[in-house]
N, C-alpha and C positions, 0 to 999 in steps of 0.2 A: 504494500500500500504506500503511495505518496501521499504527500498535501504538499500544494500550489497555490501562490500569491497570487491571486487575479488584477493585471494590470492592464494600463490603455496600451491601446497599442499606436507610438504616438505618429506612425507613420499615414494615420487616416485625421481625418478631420476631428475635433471635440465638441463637446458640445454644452452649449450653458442655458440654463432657468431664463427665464425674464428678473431682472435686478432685484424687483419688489420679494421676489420669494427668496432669491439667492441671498439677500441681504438680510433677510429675515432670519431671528433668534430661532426658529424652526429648522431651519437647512441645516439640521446635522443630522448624521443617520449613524449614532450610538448603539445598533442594536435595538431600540425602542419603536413603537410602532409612530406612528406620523400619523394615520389616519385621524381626521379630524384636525391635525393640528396645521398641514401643508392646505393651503387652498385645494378644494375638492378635482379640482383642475387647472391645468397653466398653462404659458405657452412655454417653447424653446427654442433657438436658434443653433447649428452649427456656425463653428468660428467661420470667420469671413475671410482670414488670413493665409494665405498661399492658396493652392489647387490642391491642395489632398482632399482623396477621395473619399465617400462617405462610406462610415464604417455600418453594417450589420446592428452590431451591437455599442451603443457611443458612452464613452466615459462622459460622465455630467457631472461630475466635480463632488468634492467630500467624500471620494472612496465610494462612489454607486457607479453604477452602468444604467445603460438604458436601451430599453429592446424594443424596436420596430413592431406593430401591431401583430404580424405572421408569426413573428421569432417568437414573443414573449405565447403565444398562441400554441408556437409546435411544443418550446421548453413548458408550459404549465406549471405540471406537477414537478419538476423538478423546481421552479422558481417561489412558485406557493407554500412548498415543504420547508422553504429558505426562508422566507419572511412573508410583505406583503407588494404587491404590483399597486404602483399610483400613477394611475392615469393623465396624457401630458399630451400639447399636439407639438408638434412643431410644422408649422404653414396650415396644412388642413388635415394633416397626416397623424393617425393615434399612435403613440409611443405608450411605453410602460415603464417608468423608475424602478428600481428593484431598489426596494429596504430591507436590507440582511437584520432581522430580529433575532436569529438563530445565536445565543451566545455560545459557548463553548470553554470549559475549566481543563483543558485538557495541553496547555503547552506545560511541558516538564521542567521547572525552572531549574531544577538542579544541572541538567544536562545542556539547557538552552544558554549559547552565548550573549554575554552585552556592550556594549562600550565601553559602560560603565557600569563596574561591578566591584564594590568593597565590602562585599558579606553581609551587610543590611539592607545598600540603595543598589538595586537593578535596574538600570535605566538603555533605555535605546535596544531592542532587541536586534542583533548582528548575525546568530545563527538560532534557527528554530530546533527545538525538539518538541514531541509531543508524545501522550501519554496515548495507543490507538485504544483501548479500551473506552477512555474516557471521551473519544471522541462523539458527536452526536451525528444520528442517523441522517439529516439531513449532509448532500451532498459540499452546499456552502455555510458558510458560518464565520462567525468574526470573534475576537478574545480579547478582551478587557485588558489584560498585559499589556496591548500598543494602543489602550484608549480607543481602541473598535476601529481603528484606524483602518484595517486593510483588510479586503475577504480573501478568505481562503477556500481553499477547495479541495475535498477529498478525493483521491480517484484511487476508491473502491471495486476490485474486481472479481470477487471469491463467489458469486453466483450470479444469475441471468439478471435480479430483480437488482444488486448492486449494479451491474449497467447498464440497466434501465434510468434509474433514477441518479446518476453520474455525470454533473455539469460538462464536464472536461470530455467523455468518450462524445457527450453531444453535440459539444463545440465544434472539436474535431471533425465526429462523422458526417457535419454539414457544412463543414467548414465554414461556420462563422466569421468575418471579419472583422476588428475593431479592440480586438480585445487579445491578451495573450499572458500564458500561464510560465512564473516561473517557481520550479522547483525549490523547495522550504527543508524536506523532509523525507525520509526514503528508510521504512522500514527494514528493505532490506541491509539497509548499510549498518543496522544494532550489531 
């Protein structure tokens, strides 16, 4: 089993809120649900800067992505299992915010490297460990250790219904663009 840092992938275009939400004491995505708290709908715009092309899946800033009405459509259940879809247009077109709610107590602090580490304060995580036990059954999820900072991703292989429900074999096997996983964590390498 691995787990995977899900990052923009910045060779496509990004993409941001309308200012009034992006600017709003709400635009953070903690793990905590938003429902109710983010306007029931908003718009978004892709940067306008260079010609990169548009991505599949678009980084929208604060550690979320955001999935084109189809994508968040084929992913579902894998995305619903993760948190909650908020509804967004960009021009007349429905997107979907993804809010990782899924927390997860499962990084191994003793084994996990940090910048900063003098036996009390562990700060800045440098190299991951994780406890797989502890992980949770949902494929993505975020950890309170980096302040819910970044999602991760498990990819889970050991029966059919693990790669069913596995953000990363999905990505892949539609080849998604916009987005791109890198490597945290590698059970096999204990």
């Amino acid at each position: 089993m691995k787990v995977y840092k899900v990052l923009p992938d910045t060779d496509f275009s990004l993409m941001y809120p309308e200012e009034n939400v992006y600017n709003s004491d709400e635009w953070e995505f903690k793990a905590e649900s938003l429902l109710g708290k983010l306007p029931n709908s908003f718009n978004a715009s892709f940067s306008k800067k260079g010609d990169k092309p548009l991505p599949d899946i678009a980084y929208i800033g604060m550690s979320t992505f955001a999935f084109r009405k189809d994508i968040a459509t084929e992913l579902a259940d894998i995305l619903e299992n993760a948190g909650e879809l908020l509804p967004f247009y960009v021009d007349e077109e429905l997107w979907y915010c993804l809010n990782v709610t899924v927390q997860s107590h499962a990084l191994d602090k003793e084994k996990s490297k940090y910048k900063i580490d003098n036996g009390i304060i562990k700060m800045h995580l440098k190299e991951y460990a994780f406890i797989e036990s502890r992980l949770p059954s949902s494929s993505l999820f975020k950890i309170p250790d980096d302040n819910f900072t970044h999602i991760f991703c498990s990819d889970r292989r050991d029966n059919d219904e693990q790669i069913l429900n596995n953000f990363f074999c999905a990505v892949s096997a539609h080849e998604y663009t916009g987005l791109k996983f890198e490597e945290v964590f590698d059970t096999s390498e204990d």
